[in-house]
MIGU-262261 format. One record per residue: x, y, z of N, C-alpha, C, CB in turn. Coordinates in steps of 0.02 Angstrom, whole numbers, plus 32768, in hexadecimal, padded with zeros to 4 digits. Glycine has a CB too. Example, Ala and Ser with C-alpha at 12.3 -4.5 7.8 and 13.67 -1.06 7.14 Angstrom:
<recs>
8294, 7EE4, 8186, 8267, 7F1F, 8186, 8294, 7F5B, 8186, 8235, 7F20, 81C4 $
8282, 7F90, 8162, 82AC, 7FCB, 8165, 8285, 8002, 818A, 82C0, 7FE2, 811E $
</recs>
This chain:
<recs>
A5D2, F6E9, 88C1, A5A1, F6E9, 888C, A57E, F72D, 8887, A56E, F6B2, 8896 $
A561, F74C, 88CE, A544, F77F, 88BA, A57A, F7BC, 88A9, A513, F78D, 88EC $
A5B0, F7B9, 88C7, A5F2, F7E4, 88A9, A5FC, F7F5, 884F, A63A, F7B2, 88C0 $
A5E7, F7AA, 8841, A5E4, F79C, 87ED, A5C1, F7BB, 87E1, A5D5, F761, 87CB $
A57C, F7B7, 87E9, A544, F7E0, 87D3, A53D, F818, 87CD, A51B, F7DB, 87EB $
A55E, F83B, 87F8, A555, F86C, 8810, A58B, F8AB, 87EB, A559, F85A, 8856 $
A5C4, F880, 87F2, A605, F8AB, 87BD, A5E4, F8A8, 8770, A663, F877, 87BA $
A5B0, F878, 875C, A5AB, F86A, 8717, A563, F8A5, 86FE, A59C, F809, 870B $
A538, F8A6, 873C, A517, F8E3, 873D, A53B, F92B, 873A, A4F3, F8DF, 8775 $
A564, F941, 875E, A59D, F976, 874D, A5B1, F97A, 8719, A5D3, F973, 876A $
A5C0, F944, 8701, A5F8, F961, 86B4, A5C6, F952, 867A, A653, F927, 86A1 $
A596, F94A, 8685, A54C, F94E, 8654, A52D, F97F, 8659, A516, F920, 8660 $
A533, F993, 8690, A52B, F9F0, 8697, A554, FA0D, 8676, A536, FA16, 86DD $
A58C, FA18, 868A, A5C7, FA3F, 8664, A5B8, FA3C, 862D, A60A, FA2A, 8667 $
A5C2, F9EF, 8612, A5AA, FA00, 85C2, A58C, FA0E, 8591, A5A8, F9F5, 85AD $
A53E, FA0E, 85C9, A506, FA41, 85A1, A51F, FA70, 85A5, A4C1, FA4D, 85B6 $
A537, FA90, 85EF, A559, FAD6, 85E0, A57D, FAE6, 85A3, A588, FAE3, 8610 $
A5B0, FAC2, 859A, A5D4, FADB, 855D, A5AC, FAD4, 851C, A616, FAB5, 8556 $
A576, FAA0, 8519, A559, FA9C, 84DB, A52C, FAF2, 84C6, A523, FA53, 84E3 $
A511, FB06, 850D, A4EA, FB47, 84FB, A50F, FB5F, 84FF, A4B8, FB66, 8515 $
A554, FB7C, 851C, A56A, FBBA, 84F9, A58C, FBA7, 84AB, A5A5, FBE0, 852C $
A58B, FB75, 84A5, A597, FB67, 845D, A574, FB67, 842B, A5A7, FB39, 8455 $
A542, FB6A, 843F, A502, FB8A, 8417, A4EE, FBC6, 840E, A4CF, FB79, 842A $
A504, FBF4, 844D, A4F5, FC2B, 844D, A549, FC47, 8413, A4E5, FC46, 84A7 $
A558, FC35, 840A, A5B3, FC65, 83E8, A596, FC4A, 83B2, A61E, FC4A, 83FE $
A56A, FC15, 8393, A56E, FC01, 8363, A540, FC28, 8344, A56D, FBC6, 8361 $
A4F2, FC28, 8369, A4C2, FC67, 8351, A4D0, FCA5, 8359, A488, FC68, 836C $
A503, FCC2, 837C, A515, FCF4, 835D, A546, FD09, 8313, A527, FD06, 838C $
A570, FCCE, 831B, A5A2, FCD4, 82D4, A561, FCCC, 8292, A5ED, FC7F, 82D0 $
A533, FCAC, 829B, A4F9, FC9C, 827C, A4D8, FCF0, 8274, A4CA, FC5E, 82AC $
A4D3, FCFC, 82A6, A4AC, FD42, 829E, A4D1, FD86, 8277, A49B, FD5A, 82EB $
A50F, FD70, 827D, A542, FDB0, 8269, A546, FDA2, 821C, A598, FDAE, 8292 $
A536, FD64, 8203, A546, FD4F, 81C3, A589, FD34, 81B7, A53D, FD81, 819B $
A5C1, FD17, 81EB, A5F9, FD04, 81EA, A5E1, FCBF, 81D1, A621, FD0F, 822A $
A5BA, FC8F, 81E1, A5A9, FC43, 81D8, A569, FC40, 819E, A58F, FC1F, 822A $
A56B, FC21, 8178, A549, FC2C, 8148, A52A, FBCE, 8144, A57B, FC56, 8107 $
A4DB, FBDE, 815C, A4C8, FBB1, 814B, A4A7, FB82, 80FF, A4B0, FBBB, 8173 $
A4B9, FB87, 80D7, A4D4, FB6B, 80A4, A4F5, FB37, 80A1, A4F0, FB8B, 808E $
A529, FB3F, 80B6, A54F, FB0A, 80C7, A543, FACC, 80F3, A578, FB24, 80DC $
A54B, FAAB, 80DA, A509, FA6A, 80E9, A53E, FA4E, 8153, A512, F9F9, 807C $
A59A, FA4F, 8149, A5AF, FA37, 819D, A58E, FA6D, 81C9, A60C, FA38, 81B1 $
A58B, FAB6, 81AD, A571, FAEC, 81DB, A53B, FAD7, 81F4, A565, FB2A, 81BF $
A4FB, FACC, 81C6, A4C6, FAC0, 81CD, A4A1, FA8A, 81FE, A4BE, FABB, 819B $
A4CF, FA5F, 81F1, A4DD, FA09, 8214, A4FB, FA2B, 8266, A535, F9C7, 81D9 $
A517, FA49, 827A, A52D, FA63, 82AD, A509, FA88, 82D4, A557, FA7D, 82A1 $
A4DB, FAC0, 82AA, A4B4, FAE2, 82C9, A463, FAC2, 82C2, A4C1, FB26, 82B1 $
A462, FA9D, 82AE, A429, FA6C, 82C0, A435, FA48, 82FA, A41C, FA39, 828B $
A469, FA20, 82F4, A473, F9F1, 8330, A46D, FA19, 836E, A4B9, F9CB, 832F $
A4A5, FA4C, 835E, A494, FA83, 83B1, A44D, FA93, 83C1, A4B7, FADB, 83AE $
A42A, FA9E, 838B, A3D3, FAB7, 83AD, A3C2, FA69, 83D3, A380, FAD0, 8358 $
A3B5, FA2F, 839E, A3B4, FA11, 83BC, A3A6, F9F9, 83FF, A3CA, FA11, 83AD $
A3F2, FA13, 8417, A412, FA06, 8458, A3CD, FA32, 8486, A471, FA2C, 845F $
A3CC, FA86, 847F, A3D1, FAA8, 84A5, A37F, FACB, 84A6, A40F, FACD, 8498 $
A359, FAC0, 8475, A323, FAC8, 8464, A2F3, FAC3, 848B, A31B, FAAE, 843E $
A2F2, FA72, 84A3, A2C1, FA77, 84CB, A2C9, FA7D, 8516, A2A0, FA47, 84BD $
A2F7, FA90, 8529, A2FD, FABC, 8579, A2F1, FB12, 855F, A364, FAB0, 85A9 $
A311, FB14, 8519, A300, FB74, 852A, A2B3, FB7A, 8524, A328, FBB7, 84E2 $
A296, FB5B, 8507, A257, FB68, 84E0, A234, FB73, 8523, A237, FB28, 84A7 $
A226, FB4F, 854B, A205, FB5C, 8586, A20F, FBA6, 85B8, A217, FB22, 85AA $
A246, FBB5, 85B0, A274, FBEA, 85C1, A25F, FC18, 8592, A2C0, FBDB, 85BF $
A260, FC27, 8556, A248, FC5C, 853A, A1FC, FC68, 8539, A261, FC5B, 8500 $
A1C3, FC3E, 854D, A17D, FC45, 854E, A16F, FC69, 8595, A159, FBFC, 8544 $
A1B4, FC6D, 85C7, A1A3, FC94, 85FD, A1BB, FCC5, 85E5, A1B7, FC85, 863D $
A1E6, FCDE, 85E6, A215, FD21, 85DC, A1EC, FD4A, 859B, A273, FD07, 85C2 $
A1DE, FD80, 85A4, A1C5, FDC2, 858A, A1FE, FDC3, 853E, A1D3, FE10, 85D1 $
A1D8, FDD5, 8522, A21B, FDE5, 84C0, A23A, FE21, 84DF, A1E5, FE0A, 844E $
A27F, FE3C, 84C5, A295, FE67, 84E4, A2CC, FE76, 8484, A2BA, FE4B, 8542 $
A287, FE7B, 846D, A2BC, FE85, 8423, A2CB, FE63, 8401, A2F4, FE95, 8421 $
A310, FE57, 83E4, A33F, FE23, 83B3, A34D, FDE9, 8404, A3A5, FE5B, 8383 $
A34C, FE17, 8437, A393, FDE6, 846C, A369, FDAA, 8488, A3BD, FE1D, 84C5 $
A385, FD8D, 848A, A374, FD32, 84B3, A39B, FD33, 84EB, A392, FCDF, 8484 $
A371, FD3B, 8532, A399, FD31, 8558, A389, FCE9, 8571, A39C, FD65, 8582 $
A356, FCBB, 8574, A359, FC76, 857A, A392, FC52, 857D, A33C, FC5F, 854F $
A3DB, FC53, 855D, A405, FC28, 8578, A417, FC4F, 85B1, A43D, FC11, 854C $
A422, FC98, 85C7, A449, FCA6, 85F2, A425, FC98, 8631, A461, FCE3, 85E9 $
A3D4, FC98, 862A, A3B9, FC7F, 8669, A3C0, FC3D, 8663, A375, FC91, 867A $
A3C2, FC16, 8643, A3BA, FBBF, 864F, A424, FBC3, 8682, A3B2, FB78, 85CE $
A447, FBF2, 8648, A48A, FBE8, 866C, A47F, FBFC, 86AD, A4C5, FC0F, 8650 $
A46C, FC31, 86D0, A467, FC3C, 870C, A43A, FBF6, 8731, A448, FC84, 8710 $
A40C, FBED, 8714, A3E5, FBB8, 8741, A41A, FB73, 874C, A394, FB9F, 8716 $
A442, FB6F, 8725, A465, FB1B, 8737, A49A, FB36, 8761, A48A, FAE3, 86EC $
A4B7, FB78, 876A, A4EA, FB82, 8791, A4DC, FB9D, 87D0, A514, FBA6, 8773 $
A485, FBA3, 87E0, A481, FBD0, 8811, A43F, FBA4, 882A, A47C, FC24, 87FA $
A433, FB69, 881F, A3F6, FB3B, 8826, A405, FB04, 880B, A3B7, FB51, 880A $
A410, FAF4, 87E8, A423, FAA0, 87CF, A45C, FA8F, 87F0, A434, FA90, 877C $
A4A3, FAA5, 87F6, A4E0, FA7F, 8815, A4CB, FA91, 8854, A530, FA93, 8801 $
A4CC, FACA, 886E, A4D2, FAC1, 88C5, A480, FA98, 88D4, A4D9, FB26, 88F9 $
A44A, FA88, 88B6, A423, FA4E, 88DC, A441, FA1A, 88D4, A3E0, FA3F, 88CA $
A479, FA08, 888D, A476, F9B8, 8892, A4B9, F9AD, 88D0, A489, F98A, 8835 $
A4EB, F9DD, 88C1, A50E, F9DA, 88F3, A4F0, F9C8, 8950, A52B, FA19, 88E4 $
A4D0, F9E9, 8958, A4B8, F9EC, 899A, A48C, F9AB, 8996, A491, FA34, 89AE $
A478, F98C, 8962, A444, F949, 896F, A47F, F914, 896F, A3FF, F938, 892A $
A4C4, F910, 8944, A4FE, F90A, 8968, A514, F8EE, 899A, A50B, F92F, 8973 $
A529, F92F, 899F, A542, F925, 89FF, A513, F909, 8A2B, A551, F970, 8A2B $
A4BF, F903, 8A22, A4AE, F8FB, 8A41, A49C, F8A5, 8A3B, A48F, F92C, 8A46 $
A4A1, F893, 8A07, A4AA, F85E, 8A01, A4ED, F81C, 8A1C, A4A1, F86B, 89CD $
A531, F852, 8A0B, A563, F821, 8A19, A56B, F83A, 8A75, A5B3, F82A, 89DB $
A56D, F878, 8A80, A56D, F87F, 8AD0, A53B, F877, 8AED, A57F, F8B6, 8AEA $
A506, F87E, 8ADE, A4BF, F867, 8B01, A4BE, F8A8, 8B17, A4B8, F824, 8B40 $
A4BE, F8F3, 8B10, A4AD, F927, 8B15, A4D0, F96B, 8AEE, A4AC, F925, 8B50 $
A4B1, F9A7, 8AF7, A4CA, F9CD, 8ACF, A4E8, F9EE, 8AFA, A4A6, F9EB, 8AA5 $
A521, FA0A, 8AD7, A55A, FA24, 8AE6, A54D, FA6F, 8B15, A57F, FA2B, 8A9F $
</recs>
């Protein structure tokens, strides 16, 4: 059971992962003028992605200093789940199914 849980936490990670960099290719094709919001599926798409991703960056950008046009908020939220979110849940994990950490 906690095996279940635990793989289902992982690939709910991953897939926020993929949802923000999917947001990020999308605001940029957005920014270049390749995607034209007008178009009502574009629009529907890049809504849904803020949606998604909004309210984890938002907190993330009220720390971080403006540094221009650039947003770096996803790349720190990306660093934080790959360098703080998986290796704690991992290690709470192991420490759960072996009764200590590795």
């Amino acid at each position: 059971m906690i095996t279940l849980v635990f793989t289902l936490l992982f690939e709910l990670i991953r897939l926020y992962t993929w949802v923000l960099v999917i947001s990020c290719v999308f605001s940029f094709l957005y920014g270049f003028g390749v995607l034209d919001t007008r178009n009502r599926i574009v629009w529907n798409i890049g809504a849904f992605l803020n949606r998604l991703t909004e309210p984890v960056l938002q907190p993330i950008r009220r720390i971080l200093p403006a540094m221009g046009n650039m947003d770096f908020s996803p790349l720190v939220l990306l660093l934080l789940i790959q360098y703080l979110l998986t290796p704690l849940l991992r290690q709470l994990y192991y420490a759960l199914i072996v009764g200590g950490v590795p």
